[in-house]
C-alpha positions as CSV (number, residue, x, y, z in Angstrom):
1,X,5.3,20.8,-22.5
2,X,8.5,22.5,-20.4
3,X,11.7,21.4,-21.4
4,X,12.2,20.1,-18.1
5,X,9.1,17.2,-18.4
6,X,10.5,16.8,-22.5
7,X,14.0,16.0,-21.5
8,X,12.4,13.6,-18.6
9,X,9.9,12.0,-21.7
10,X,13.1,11.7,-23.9
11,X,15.1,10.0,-21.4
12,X,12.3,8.0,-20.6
13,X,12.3,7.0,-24.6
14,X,15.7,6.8,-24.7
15,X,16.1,4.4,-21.6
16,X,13.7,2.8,-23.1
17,X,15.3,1.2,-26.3
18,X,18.5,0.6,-24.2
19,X,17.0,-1.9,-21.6
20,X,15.2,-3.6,-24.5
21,X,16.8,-3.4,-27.9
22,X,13.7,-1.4,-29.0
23,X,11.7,1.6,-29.4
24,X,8.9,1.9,-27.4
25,X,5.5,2.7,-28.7
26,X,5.0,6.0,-26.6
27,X,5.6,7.8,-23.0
28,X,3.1,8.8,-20.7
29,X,3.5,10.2,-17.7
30,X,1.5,11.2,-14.3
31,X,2.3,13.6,-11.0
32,X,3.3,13.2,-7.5
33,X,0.7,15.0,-5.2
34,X,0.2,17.4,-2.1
35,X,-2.9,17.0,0.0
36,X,-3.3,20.5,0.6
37,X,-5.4,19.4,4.0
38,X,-7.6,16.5,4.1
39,X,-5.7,13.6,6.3
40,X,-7.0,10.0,6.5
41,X,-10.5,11.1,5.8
42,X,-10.4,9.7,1.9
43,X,-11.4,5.7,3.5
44,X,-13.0,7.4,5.9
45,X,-15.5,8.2,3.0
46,X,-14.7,11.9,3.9
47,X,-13.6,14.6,2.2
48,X,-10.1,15.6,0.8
49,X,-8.1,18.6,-1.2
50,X,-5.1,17.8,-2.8
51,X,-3.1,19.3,-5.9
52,X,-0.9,17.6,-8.7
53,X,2.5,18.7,-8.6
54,X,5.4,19.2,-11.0
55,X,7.3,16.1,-10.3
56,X,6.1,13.1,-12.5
57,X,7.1,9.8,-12.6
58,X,7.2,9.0,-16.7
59,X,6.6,5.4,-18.8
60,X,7.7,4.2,-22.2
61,X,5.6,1.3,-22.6
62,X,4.9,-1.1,-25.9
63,X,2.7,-4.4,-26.1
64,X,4.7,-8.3,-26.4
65,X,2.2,-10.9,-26.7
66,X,4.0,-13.4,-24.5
67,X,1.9,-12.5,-21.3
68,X,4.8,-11.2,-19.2
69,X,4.8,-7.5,-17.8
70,X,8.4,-7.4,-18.0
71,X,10.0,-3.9,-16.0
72,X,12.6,-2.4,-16.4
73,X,13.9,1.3,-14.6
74,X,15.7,4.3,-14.5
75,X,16.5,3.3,-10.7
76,X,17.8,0.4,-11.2
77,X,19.9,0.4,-14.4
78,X,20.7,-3.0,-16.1
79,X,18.1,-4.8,-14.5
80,X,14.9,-6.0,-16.2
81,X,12.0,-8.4,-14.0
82,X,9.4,-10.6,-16.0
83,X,6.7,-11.6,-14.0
84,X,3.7,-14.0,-15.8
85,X,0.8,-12.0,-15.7
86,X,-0.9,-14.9,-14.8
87,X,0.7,-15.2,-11.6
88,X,-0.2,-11.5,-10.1
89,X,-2.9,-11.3,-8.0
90,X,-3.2,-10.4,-4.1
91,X,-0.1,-10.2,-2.4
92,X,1.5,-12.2,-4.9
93,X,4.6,-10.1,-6.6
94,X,7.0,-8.7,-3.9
95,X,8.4,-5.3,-3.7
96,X,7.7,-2.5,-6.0
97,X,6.9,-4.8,-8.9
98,X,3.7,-5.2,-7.4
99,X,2.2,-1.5,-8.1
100,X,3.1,-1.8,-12.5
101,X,1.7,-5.4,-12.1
102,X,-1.2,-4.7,-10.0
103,X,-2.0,-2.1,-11.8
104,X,-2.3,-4.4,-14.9
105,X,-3.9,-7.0,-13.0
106,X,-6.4,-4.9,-11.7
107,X,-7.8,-3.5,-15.2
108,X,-7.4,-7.0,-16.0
109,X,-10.2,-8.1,-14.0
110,X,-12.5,-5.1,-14.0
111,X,-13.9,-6.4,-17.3
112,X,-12.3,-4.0,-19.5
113,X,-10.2,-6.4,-21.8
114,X,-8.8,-8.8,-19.7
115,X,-7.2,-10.6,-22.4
116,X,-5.9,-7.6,-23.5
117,X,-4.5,-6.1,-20.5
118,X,-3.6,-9.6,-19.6
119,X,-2.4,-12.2,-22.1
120,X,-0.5,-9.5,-24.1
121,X,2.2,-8.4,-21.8
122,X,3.8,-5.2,-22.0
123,X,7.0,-4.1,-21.4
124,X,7.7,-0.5,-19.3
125,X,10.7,1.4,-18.3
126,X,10.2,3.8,-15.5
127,X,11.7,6.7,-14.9
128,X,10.7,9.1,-11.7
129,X,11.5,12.1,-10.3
130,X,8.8,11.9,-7.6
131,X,10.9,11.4,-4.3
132,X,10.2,7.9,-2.6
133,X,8.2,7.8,0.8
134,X,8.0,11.6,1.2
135,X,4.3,12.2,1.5
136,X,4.0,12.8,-2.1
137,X,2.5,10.1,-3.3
138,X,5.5,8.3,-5.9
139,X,3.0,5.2,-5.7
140,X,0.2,6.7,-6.5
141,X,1.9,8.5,-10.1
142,X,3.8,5.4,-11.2
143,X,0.3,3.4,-10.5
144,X,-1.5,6.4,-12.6
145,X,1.4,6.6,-15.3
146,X,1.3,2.7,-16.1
147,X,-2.7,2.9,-15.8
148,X,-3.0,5.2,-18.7
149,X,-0.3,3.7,-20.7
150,X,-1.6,0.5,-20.8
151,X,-5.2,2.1,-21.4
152,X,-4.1,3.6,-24.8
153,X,-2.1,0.6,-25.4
154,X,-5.0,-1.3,-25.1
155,X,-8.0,0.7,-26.4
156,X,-9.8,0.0,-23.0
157,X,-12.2,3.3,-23.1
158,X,-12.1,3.5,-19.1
159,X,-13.0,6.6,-18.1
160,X,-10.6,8.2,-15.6
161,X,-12.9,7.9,-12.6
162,X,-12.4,3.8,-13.5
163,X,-8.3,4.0,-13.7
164,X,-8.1,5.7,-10.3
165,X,-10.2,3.1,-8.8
166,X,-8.1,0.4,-10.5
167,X,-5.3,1.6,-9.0
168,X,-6.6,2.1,-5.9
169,X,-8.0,-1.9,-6.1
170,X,-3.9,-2.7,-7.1
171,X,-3.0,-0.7,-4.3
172,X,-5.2,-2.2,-1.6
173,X,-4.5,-5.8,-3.2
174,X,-1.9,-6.8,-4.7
175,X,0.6,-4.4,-2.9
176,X,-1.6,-4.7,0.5
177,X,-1.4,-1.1,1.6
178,X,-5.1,0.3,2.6
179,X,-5.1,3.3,1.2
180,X,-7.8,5.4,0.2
181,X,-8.9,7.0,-3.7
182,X,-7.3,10.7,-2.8
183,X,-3.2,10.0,-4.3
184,X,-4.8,8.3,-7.4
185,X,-7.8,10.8,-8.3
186,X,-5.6,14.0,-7.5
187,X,-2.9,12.5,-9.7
188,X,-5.3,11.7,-13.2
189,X,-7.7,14.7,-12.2
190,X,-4.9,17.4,-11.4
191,X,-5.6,20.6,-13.2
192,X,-2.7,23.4,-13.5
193,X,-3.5,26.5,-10.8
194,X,-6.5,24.1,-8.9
195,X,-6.7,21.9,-6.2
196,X,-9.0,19.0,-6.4
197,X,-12.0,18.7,-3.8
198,X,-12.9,14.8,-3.9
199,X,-16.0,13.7,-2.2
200,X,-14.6,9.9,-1.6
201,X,-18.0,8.3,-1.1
202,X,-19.5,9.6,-4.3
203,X,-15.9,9.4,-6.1
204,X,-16.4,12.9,-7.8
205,X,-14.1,15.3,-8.1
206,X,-14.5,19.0,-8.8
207,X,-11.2,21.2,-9.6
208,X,-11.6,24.4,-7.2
209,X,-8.9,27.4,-7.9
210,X,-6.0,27.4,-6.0
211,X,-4.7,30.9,-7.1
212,X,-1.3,31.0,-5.3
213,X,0.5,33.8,-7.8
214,X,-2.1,36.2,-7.9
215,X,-2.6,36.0,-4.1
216,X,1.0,36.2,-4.2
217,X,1.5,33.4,-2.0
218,X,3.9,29.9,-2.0
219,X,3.8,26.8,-0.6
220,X,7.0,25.3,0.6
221,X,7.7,21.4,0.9
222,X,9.7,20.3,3.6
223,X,11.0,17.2,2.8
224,X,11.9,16.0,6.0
225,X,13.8,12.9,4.6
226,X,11.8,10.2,7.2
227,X,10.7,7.5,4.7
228,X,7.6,6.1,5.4
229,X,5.9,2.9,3.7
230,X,2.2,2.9,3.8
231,X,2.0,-1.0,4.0
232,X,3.6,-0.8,7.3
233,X,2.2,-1.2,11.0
234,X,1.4,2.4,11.7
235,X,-1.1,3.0,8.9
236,X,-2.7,-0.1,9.0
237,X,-3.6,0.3,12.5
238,X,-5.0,3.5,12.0
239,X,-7.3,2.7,9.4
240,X,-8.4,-1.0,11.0
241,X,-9.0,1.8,14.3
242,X,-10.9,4.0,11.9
243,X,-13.7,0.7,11.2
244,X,-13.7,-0.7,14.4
245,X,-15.4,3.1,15.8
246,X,-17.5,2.8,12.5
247,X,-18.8,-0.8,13.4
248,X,-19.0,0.3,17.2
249,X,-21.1,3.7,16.4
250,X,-23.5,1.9,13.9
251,X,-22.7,4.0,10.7
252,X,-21.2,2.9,7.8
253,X,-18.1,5.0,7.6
254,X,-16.7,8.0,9.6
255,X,-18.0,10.3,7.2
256,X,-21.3,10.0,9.1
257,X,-20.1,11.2,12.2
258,X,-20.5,15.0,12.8
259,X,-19.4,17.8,15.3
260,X,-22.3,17.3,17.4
261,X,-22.0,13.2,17.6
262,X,-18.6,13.2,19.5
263,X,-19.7,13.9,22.7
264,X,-22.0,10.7,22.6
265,X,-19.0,8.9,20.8
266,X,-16.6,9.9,23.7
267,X,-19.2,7.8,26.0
268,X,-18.8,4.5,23.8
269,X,-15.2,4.4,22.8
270,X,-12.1,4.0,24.3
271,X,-9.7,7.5,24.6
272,X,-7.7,6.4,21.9
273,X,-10.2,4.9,19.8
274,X,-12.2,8.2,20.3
275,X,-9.1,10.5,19.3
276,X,-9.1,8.8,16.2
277,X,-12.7,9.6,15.4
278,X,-11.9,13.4,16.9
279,X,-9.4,13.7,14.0
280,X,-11.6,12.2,11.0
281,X,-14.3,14.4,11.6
282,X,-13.2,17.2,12.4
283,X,-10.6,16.8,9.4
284,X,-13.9,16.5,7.0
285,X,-14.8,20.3,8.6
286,X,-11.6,21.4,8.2
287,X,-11.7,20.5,4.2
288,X,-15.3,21.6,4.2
289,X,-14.1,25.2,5.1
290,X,-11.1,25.4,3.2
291,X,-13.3,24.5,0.2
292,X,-15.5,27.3,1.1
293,X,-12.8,29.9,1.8
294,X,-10.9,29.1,-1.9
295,X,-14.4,29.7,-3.5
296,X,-15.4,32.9,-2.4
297,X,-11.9,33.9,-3.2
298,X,-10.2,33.9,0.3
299,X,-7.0,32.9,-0.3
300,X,-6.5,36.3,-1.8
301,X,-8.6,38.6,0.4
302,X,-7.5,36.5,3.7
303,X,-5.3,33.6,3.2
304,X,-5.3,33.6,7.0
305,X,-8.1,31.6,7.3
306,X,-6.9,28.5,5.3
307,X,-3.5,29.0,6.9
308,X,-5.1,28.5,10.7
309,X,-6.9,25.4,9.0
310,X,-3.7,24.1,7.9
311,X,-2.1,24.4,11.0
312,X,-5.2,23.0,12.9
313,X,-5.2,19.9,11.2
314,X,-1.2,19.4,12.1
315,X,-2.1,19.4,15.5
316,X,-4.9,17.4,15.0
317,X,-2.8,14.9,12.9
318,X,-0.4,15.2,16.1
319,X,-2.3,15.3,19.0
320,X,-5.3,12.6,17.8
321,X,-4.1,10.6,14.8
322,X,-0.6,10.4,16.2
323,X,0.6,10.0,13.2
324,X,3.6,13.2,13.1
325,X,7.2,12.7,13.9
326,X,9.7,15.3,16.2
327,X,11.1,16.6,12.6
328,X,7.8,17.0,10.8
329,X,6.2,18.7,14.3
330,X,9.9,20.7,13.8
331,X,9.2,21.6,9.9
332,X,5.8,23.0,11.0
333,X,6.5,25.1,14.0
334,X,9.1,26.3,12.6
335,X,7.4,27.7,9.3
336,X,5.0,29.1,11.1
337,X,6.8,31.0,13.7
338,X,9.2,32.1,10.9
339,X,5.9,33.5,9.3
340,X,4.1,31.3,7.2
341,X,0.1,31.8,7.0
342,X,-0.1,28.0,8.5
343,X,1.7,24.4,8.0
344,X,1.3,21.2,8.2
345,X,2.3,17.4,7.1
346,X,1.4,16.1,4.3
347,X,0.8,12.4,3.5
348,X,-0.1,9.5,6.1
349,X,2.2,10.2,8.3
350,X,5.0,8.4,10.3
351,X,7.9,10.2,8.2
352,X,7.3,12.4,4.7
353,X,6.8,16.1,4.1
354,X,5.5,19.0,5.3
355,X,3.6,22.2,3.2
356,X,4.1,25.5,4.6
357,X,1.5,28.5,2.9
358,X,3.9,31.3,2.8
359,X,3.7,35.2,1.6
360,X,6.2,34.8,-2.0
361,X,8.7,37.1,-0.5
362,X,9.0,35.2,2.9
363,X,9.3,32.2,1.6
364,X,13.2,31.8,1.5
365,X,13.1,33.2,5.5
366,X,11.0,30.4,6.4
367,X,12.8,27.8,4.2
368,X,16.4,28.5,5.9
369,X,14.4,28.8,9.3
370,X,13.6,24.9,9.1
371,X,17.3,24.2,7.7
372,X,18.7,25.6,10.6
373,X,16.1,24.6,12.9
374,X,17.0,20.6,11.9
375,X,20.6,21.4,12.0
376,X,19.8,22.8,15.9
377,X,17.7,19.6,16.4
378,X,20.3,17.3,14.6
379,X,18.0,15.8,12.6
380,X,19.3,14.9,8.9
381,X,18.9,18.1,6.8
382,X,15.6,18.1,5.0
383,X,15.3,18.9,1.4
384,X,13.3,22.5,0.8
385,X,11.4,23.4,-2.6
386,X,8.1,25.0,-3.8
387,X,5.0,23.4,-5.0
388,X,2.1,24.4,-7.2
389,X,-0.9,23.1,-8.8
390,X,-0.1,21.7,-12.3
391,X,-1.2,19.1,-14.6
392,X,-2.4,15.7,-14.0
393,X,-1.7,12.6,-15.8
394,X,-1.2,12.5,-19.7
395,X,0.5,11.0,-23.1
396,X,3.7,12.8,-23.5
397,X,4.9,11.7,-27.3
């Protein structure tokens, strides 16, 4: 393991036997993501291609058989919430209690030891270093992490395919943000140097190679700093948008809307409605053909063809989902006219990050291009890094 994820599993230990006068009974931990391209397609039933990334959010965890899931965190020192299992269910736990305790709630009643996972309790400490509402998906790894702790905790023999959907089910639930399978999957399926192609009707994931150092190639994150909360107004509406076009165009998703059906969908829908649609399916081609290029080795020979797809689904996230902000429309210009191969956001949208595909020795040009550009702008100055494909969820002692 790098000493930078062991000193995050010690502290995590360590912080662990401070809030509760005890040593834990181990540490797992799961990743952040980026969705590589692949927007609001995954409850579209479409198609998406995200990557694990470095930054993890890590448990301690260890059974009590008083049935509380009692939290504590690295975030909020000194503070430790017990909430009766019994109580969770839909909507019921406020704030970010909900995502631990749905989580446990939600194994709970997929008939894999509810007594278990329930009556038990456990007791976790969390500890993250993935950033909060930057299109990275923070939910998505504590979900993941608690998920597999509470798994080997509790013997359930889920497969992985079942924690993600568990997760998913707290997510949608007990949290009440309608998010699709993509954040979960890409976190417990990440693979070190692949992205992961999820077909979200089937739920199966393939790991495809995402060979950024010998193409000789980085992706920069541009934090942009805009926090975003998938619960709120904006992705809601898009996704209740998203099934009233279904419902309206007689199929039973999105994902069964081609290329050659919008022109007869333009006839039926309103303009906005139809943007929407415009977006979703022409996002599914866009993953379709990335998928294809990374296969036959393209990102080495001719990384310009996933970089125009990258920037093509920005402006299709812009222009028909609506879903971009000044700064992240900023971020991704800028890249690319600084000279990255394409960019675009990252995340749902209304706030979070943007990924830039940039040549390795170009990639500090185009990172102080989108400082200076926000500085220009006066927009708060975002927070710059690289990202690369690394290791999904896992025990870490």
């Amino acid at each position: 393991m790098p000493a930078h994820l062991d000193a995050l599993a010690e502290a995590t230990d360590r912080g662990f036997h401070d809030a509760f006068g005890r040593d834990c009974a181990g540490v797992w931990s799961a990743p952040g993501r980026v969705n590589l391209i692949g927007e609001h397609t995954d409850y579209n039933e479409g198609f998406v291609l995200p990557f694990a990334i470095g930054a993890r959010t890590s448990i301690a965890a260890r059974r009590r058989d008083d049935g509380v899931i009692a939290l504590a965190s690295a975030q909020f020192p000194g503070k430790i919430r017990t909430i009766p299992l019994a109580k969770v269910g839909p909507r019921a736990v406020p704030g970010w209690a909900a995502y631990p305790a749905g989580v446990a709630w939600a194994l709970g009643l997929a008939g894999r030891g509810a007594a278990a996972a329930g009556a038990s309790g456990v007791s976790l400490y969390i500890n993250s270093v993935v950033p909060t509402g930057s299109g990275l998906s923070s939910s998505a790894a504590l979900e993941c992490a608690v998920a597999l702790a509470l798994h080997d905790l509790h013997g359930l023999q889920a497969t992985r395919a079942e924690l993600a959907l568990a997760c998913q089910r707290a997510e949608n639930e007990v949290v009440g943000a309608p998010t699709g399978i993509m954040d979960q999957f890409a976190s417990l399926f990440g693979e070190h140097g692949s992205a992961v192609f999820i077909d979200c009707r089937t739920v199966h994931g393939e790991n495809v190679p995402l060979a950024l150092e010998a193409a000789g190639l980085e992706v920069v994150l541009a934090d942009t700093r805009e926090q975003h909360a998938h619960a709120a107004g904006g992705y809601v509406d898009r996704r209740a948008s998203c099934d009233r076009a279904a419902r309206i165009l007689g199929v039973r998703a999105l994902r069964d809307v081609g290329v050659g059906d919008l022109e007869k969908a333009s006839d039926v829908l309103d303009a906005e409605t139809f943007r929407r649609v415009r977006h979703v399916v022409t996002e599914n081609e866009r993953v379709l053909a990335a998928v294809a290029s990374l296969r036959a080795g393209g990102l080495e020979s001719d990384p310009a063809v996933l970089g125009a797809l990258l920037t093509a689904s920005h402006a299709s996230m812009r222009d028909d989902f609506e879903i971009t902000t000044p700064a992240l429309d900023l971020a991704a210009a800028t890249a690319v006219e600084a000279g990255a191969v394409g960019a675009r956001m990252t995340g749902g949208g209304f706030g979070g990050a943007v990924i830039a595909l940039v040549a390795r020795e170009r990639a500090a040009e185009v990172a102080a291009s989108i400082t200076a550009a926000f500085a220009r702008a006066g927009f708060t100055a975002p927070r710059l890094s690289t990202v690369a494909p690394s290791d999904g969820a896992r025990r870490d002692r």
